[in-house]
Gaussian input, Z-matrix of N, CA and C with variables (Angstrom, degrees):
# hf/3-21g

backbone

0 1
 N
 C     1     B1
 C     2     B2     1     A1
 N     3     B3     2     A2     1     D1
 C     4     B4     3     A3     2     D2
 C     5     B5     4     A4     3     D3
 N     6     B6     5     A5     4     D4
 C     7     B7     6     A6     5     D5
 C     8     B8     7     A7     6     D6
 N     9     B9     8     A8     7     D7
 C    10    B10     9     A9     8     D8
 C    11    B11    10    A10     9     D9
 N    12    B12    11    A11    10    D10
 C    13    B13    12    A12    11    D11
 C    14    B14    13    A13    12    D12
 N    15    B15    14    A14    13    D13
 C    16    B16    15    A15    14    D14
 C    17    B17    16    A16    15    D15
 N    18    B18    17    A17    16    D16
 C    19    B19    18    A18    17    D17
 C    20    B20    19    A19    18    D18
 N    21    B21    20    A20    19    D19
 C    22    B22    21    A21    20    D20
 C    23    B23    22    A22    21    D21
 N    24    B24    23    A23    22    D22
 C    25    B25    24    A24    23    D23
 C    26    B26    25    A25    24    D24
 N    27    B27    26    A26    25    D25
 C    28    B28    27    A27    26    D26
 C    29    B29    28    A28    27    D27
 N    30    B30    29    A29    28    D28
 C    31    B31    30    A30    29    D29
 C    32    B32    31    A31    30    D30
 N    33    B33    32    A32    31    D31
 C    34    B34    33    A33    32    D32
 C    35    B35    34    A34    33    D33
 N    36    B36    35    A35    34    D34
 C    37    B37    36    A36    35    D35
 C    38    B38    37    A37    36    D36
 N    39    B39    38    A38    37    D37
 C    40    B40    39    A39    38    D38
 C    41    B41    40    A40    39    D39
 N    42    B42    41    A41    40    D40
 C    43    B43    42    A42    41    D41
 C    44    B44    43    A43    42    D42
 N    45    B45    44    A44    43    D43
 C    46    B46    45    A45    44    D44
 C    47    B47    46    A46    45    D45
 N    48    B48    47    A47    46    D46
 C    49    B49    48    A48    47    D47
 C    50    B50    49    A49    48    D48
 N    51    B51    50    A50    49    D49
 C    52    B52    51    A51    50    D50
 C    53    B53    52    A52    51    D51
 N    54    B54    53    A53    52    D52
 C    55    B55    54    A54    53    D53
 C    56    B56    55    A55    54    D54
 N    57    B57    56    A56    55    D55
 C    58    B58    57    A57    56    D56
 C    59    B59    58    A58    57    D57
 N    60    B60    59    A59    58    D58
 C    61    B61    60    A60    59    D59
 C    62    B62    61    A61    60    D60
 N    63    B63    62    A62    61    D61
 C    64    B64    63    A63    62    D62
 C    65    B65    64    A64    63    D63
 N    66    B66    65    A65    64    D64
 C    67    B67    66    A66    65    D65
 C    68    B68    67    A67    66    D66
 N    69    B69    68    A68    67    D67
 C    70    B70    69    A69    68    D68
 C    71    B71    70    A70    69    D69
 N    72    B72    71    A71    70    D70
 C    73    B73    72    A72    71    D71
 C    74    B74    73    A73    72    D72
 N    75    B75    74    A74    73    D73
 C    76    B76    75    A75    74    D74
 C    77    B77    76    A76    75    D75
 N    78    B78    77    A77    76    D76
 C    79    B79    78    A78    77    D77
 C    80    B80    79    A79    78    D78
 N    81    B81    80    A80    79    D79
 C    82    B82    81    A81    80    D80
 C    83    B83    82    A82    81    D81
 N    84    B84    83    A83    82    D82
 C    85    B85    84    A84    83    D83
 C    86    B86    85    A85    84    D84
 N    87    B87    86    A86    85    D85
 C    88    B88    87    A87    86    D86
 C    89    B89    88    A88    87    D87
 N    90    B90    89    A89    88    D88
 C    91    B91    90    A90    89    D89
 C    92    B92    91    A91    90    D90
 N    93    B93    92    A92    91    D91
 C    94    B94    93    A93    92    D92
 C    95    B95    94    A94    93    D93
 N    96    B96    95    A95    94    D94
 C    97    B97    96    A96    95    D95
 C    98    B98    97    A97    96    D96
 N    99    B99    98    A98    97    D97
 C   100   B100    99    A99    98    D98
 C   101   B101   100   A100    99    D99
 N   102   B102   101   A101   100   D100
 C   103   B103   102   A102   101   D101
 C   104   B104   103   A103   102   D102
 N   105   B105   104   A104   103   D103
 C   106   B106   105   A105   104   D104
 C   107   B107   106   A106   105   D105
 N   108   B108   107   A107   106   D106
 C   109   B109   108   A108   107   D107
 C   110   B110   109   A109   108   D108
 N   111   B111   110   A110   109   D109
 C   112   B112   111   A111   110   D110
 C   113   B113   112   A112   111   D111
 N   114   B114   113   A113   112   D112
 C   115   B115   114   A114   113   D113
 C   116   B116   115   A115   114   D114
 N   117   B117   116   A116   115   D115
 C   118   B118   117   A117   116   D116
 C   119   B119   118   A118   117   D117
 N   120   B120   119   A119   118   D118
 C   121   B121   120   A120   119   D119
 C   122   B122   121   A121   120   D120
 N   123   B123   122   A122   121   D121
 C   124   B124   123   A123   122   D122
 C   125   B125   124   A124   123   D123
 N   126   B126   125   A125   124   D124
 C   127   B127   126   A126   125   D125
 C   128   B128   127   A127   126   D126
 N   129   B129   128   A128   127   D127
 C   130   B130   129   A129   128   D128
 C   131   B131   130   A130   129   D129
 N   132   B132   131   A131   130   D130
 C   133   B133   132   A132   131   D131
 C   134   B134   133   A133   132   D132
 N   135   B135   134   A134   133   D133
 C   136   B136   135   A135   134   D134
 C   137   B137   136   A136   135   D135
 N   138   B138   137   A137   136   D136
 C   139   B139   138   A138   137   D137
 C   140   B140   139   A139   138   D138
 N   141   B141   140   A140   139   D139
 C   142   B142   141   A141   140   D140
 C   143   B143   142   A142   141   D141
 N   144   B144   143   A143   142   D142
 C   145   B145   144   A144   143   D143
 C   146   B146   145   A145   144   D144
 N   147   B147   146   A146   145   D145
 C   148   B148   147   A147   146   D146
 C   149   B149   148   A148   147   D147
 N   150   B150   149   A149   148   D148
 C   151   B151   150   A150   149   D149
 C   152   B152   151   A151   150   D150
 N   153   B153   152   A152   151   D151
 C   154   B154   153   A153   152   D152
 C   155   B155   154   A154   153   D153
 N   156   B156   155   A155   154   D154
 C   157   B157   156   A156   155   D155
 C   158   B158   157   A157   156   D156
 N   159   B159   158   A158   157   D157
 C   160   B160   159   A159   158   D158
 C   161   B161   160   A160   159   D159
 N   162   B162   161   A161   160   D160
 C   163   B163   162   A162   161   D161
 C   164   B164   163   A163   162   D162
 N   165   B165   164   A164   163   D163
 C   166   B166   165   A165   164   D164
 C   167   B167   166   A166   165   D165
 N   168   B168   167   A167   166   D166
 C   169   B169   168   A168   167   D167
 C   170   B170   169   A169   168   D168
 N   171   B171   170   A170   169   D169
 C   172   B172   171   A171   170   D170
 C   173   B173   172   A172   171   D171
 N   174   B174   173   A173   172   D172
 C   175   B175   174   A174   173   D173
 C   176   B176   175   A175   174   D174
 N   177   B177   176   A176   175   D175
 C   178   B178   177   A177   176   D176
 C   179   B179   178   A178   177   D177
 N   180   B180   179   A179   178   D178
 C   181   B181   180   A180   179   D179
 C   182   B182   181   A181   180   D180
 N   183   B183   182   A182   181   D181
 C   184   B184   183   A183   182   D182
 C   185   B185   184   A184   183   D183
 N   186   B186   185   A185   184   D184
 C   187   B187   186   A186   185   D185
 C   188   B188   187   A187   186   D186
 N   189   B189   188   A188   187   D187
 C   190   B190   189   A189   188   D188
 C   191   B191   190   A190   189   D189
 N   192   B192   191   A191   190   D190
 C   193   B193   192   A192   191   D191
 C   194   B194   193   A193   192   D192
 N   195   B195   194   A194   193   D193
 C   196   B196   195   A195   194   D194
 C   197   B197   196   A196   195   D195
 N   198   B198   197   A197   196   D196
 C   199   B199   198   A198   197   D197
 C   200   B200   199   A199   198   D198
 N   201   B201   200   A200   199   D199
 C   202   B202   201   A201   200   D200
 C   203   B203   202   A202   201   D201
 N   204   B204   203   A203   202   D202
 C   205   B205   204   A204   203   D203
 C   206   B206   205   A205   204   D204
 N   207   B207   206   A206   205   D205
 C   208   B208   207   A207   206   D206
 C   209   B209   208   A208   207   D207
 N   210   B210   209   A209   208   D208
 C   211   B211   210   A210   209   D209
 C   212   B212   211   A211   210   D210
 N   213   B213   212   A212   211   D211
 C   214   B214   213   A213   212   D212
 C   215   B215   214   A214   213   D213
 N   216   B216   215   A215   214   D214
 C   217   B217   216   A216   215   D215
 C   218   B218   217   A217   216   D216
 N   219   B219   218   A218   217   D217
 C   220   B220   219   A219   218   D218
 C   221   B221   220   A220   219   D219
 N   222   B222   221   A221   220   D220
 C   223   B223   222   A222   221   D221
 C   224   B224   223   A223   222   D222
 N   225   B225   224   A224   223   D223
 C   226   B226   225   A225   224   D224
 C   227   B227   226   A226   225   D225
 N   228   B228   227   A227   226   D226
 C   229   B229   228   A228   227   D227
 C   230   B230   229   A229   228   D228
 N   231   B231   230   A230   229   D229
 C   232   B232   231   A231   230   D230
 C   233   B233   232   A232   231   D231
 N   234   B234   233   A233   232   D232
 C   235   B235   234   A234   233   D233
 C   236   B236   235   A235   234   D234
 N   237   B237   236   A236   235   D235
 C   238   B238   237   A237   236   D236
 C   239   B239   238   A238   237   D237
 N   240   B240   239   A239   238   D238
 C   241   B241   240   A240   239   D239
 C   242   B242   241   A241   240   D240
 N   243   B243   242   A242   241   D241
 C   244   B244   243   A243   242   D242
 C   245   B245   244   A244   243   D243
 N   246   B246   245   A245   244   D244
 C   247   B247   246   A246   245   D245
 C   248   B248   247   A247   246   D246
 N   249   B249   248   A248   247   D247
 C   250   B250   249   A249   248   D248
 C   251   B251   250   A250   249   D249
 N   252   B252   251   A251   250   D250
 C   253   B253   252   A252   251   D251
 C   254   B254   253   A253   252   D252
 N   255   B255   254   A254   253   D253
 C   256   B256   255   A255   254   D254
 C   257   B257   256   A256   255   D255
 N   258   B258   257   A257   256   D256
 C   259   B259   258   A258   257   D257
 C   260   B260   259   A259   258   D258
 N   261   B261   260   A260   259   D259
 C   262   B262   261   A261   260   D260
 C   263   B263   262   A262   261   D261

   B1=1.4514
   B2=1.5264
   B3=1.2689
   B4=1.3397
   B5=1.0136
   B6=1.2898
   B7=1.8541
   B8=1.3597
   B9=1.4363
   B10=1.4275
   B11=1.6228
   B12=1.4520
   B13=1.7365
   B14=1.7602
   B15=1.4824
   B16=1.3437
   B17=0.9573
   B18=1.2414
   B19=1.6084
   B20=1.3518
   B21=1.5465
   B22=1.3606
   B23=1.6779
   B24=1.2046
   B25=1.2919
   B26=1.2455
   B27=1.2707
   B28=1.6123
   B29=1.5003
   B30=1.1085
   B31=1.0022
   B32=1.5790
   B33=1.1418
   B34=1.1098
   B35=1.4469
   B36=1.7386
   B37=1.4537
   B38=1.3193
   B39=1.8127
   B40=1.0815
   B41=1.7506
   B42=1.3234
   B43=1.3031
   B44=1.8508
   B45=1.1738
   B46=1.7143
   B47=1.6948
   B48=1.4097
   B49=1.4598
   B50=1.1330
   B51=1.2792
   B52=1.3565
   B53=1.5187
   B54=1.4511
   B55=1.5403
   B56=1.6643
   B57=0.9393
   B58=1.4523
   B59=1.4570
   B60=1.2680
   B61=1.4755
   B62=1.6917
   B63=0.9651
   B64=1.2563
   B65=1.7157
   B66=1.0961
   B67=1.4305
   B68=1.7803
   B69=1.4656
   B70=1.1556
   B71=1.1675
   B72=1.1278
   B73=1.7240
   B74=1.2912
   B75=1.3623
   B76=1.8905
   B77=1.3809
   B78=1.5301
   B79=1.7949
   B80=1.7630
   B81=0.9990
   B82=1.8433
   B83=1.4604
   B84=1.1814
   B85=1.4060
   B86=2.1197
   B87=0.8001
   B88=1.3501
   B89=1.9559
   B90=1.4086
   B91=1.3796
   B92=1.7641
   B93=1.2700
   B94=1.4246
   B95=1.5801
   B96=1.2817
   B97=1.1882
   B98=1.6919
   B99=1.0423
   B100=1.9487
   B101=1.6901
   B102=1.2168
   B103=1.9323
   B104=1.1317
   B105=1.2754
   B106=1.8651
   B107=1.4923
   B108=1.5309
   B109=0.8208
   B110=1.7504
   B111=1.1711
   B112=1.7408
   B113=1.3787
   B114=1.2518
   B115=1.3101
   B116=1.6145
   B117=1.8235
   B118=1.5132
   B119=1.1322
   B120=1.3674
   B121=1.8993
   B122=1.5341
   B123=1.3742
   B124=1.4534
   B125=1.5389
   B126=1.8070
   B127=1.2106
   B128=1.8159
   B129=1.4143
   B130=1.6176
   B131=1.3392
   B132=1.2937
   B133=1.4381
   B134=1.9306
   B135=1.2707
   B136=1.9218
   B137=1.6473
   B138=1.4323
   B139=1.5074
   B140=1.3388
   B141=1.1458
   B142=1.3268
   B143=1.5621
   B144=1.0374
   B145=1.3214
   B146=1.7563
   B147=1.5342
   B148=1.5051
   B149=1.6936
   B150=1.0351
   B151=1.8677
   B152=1.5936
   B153=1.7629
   B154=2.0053
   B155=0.9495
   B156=1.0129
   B157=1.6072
   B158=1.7347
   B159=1.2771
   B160=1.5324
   B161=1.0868
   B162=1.6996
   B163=1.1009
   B164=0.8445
   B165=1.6870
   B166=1.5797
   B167=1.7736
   B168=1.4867
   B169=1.3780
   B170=1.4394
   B171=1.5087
   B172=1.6516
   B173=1.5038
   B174=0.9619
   B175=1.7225
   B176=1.5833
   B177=1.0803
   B178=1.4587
   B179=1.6255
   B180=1.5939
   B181=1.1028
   B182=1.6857
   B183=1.3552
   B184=1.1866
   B185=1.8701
   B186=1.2195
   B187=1.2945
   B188=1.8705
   B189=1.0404
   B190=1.7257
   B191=1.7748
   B192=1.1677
   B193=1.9152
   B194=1.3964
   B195=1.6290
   B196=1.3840
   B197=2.0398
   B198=0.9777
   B199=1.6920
   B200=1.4056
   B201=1.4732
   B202=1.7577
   B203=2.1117
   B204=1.1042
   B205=1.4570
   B206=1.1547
   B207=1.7655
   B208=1.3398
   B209=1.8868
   B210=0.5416
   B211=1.7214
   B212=1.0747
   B213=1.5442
   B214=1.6355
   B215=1.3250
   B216=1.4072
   B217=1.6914
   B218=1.1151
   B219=0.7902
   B220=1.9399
   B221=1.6137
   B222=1.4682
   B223=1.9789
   B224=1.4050
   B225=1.2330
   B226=1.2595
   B227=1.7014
   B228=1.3101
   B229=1.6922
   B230=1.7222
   B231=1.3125
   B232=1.5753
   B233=1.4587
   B234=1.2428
   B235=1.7842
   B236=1.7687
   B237=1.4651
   B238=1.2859
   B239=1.4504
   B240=1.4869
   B241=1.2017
   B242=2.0769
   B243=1.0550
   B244=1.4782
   B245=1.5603
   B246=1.4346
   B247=1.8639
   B248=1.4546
   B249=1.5597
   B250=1.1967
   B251=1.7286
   B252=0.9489
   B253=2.0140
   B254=1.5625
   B255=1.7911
   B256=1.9563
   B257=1.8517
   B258=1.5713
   B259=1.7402
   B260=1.2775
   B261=1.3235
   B262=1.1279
   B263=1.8021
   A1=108.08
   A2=112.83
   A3=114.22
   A4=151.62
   A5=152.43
   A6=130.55
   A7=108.14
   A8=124.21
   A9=96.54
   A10=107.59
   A11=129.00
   A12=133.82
   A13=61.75
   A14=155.63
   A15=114.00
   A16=134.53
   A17=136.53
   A18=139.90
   A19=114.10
   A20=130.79
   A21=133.80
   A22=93.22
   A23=126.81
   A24=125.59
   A25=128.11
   A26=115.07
   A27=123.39
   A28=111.73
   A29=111.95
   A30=103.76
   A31=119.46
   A32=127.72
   A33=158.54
   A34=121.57
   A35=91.79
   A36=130.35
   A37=99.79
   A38=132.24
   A39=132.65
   A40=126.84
   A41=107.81
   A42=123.20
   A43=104.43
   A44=135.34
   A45=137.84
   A46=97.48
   A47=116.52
   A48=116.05
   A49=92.39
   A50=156.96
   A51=162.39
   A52=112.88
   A53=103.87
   A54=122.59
   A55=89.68
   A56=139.01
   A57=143.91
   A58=127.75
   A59=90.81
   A60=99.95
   A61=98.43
   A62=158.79
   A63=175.77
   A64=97.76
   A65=118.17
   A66=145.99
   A67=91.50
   A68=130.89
   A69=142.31
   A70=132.57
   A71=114.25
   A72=134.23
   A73=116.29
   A74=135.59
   A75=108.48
   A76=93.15
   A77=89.69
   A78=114.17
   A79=95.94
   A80=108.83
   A81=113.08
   A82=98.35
   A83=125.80
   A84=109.97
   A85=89.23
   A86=152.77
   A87=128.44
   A88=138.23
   A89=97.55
   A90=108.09
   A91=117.86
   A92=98.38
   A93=78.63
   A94=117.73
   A95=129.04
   A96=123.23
   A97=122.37
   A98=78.96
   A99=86.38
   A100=100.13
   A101=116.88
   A102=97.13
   A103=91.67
   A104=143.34
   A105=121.25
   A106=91.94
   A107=124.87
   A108=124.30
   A109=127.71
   A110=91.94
   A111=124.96
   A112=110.68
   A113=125.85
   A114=136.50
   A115=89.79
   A116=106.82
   A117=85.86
   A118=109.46
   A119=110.80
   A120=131.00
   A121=96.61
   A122=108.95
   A123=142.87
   A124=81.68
   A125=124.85
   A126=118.83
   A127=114.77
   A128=96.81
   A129=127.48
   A130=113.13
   A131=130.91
   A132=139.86
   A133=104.84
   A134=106.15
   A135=109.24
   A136=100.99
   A137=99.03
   A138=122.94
   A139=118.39
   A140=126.90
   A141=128.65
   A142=143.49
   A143=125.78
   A144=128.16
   A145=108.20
   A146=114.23
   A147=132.33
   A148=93.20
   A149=122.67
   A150=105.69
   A151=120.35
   A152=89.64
   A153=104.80
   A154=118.02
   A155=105.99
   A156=121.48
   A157=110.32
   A158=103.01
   A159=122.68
   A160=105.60
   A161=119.48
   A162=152.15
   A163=145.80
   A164=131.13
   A165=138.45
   A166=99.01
   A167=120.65
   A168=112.02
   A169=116.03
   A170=89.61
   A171=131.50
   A172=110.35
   A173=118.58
   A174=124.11
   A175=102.89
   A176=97.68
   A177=104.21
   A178=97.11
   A179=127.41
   A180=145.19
   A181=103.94
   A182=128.13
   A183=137.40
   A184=112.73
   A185=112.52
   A186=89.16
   A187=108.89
   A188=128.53
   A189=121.47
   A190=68.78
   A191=104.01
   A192=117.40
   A193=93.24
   A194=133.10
   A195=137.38
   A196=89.61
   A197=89.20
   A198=100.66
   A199=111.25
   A200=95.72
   A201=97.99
   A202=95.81
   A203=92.31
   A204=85.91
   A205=143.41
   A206=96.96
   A207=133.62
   A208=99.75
   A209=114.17
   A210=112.18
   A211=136.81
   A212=120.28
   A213=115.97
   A214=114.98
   A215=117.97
   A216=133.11
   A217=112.19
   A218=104.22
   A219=108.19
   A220=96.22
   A221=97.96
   A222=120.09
   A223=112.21
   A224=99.83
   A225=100.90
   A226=116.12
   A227=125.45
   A228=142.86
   A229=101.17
   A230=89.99
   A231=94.87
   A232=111.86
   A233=118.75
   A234=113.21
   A235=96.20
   A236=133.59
   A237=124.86
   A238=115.72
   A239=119.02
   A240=141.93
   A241=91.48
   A242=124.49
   A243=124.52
   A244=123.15
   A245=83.98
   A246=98.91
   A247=103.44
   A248=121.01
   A249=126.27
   A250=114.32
   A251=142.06
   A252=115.70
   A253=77.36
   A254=86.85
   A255=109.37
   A256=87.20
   A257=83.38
   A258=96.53
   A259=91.49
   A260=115.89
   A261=120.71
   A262=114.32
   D1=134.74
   D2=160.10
   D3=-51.75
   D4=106.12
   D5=-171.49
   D6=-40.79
   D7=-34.58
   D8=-159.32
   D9=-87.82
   D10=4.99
   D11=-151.15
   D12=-127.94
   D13=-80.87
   D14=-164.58
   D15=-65.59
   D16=-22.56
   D17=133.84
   D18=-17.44
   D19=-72.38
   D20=-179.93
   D21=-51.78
   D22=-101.66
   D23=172.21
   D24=19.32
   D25=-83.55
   D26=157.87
   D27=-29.21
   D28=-62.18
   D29=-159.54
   D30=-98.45
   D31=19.92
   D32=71.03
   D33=49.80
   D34=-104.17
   D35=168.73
   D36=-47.16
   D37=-68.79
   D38=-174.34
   D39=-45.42
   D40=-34.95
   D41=175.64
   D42=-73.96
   D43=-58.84
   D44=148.25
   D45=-14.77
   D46=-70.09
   D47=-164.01
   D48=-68.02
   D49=-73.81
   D50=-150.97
   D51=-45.23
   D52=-34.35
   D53=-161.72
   D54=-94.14
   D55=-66.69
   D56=145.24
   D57=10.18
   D58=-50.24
   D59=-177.64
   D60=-95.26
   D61=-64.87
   D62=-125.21
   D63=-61.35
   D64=116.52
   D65=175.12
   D66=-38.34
   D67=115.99
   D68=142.35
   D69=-13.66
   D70=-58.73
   D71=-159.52
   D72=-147.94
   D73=108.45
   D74=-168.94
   D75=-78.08
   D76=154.25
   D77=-157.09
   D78=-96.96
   D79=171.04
   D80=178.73
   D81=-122.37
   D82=23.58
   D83=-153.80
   D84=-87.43
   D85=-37.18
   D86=130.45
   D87=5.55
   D88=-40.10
   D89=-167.03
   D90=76.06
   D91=22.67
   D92=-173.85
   D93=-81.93
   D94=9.62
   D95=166.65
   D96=-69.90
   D97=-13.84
   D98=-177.41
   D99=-88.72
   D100=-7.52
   D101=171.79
   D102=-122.43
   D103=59.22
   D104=164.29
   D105=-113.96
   D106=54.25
   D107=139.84
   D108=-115.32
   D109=18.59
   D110=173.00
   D111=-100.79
   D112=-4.06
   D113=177.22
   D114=-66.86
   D115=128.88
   D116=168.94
   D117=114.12
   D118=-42.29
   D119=-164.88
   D120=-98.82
   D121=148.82
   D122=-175.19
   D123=-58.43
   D124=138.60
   D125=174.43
   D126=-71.53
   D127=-39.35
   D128=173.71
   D129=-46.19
   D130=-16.43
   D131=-174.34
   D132=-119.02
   D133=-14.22
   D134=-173.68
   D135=-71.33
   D136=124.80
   D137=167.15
   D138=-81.24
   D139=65.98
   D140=148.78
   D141=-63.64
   D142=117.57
   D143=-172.04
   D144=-65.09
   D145=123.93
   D146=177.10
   D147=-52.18
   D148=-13.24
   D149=-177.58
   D150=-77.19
   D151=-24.83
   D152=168.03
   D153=-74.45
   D154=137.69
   D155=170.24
   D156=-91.44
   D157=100.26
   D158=-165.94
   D159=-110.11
   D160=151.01
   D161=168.98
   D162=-135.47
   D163=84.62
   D164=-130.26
   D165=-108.64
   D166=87.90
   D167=168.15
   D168=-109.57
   D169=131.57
   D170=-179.65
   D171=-78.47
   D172=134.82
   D173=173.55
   D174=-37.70
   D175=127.67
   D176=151.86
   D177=98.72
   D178=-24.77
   D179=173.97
   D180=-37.74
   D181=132.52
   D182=162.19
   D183=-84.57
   D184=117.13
   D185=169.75
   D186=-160.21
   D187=176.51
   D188=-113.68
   D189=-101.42
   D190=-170.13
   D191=-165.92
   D192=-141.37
   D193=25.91
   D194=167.72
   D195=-67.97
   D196=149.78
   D197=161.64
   D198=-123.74
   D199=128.28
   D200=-166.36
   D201=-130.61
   D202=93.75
   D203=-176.40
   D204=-14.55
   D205=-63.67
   D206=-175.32
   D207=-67.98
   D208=-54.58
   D209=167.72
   D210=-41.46
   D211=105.44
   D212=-178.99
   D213=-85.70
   D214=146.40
   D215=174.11
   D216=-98.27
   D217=108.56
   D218=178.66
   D219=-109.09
   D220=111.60
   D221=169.30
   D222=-83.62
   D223=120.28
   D224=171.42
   D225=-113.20
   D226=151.38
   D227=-179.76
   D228=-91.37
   D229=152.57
   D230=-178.54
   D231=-65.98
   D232=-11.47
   D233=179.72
   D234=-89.74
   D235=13.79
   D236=171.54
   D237=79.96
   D238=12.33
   D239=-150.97
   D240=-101.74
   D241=147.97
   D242=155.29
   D243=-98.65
   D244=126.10
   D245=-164.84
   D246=-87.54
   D247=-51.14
   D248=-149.11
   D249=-134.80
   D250=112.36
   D251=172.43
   D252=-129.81
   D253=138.32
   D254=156.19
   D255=-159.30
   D256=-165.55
   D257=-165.54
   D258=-89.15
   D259=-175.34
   D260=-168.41
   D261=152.92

């Protein structure tokens, strides 16, 4: 066998497992369907309730690739604007 066809191979297989694991359906268990009408809205002005467990990332923001259901992501655009909220 070749290095370069077990190379492909591997990695391959890894992409199958990868796909495997990958969440079905994105879940709401967050609630975030009930504010994507803040999409749009100044982040600085969003009423969120202290009982969520929120997560406000800013461009350029580093932040971990755990998936935590219950947790909303609130995306923010460089004009401070909200682009995106799901769980996460």
């Amino acid at each position: 066998m070749q290095p370069k066809t077990a190379i492909f191979g591997g990695l391959a297989a890894l992409a199958l497992v990868a796909c495997d694991l990958a969440p079905t359906a994105p879940s709401d268990e967050c609630f975030a369907s009930r504010y994507q009408a803040l999409v749009g809205q100044p982040v600085a002005g969003a009423n969120l309730p202290d009982s969520l467990s929120v997560r406000v990332i800013e461009p350029d923001t580093l932040v971990t690739l755990d998936f935590v259901p219950t947790r909303m992501n609130v995306r923010v655009g460089a004009d401070g604007l909200i682009t995106r909220i799901g769980c996460g």
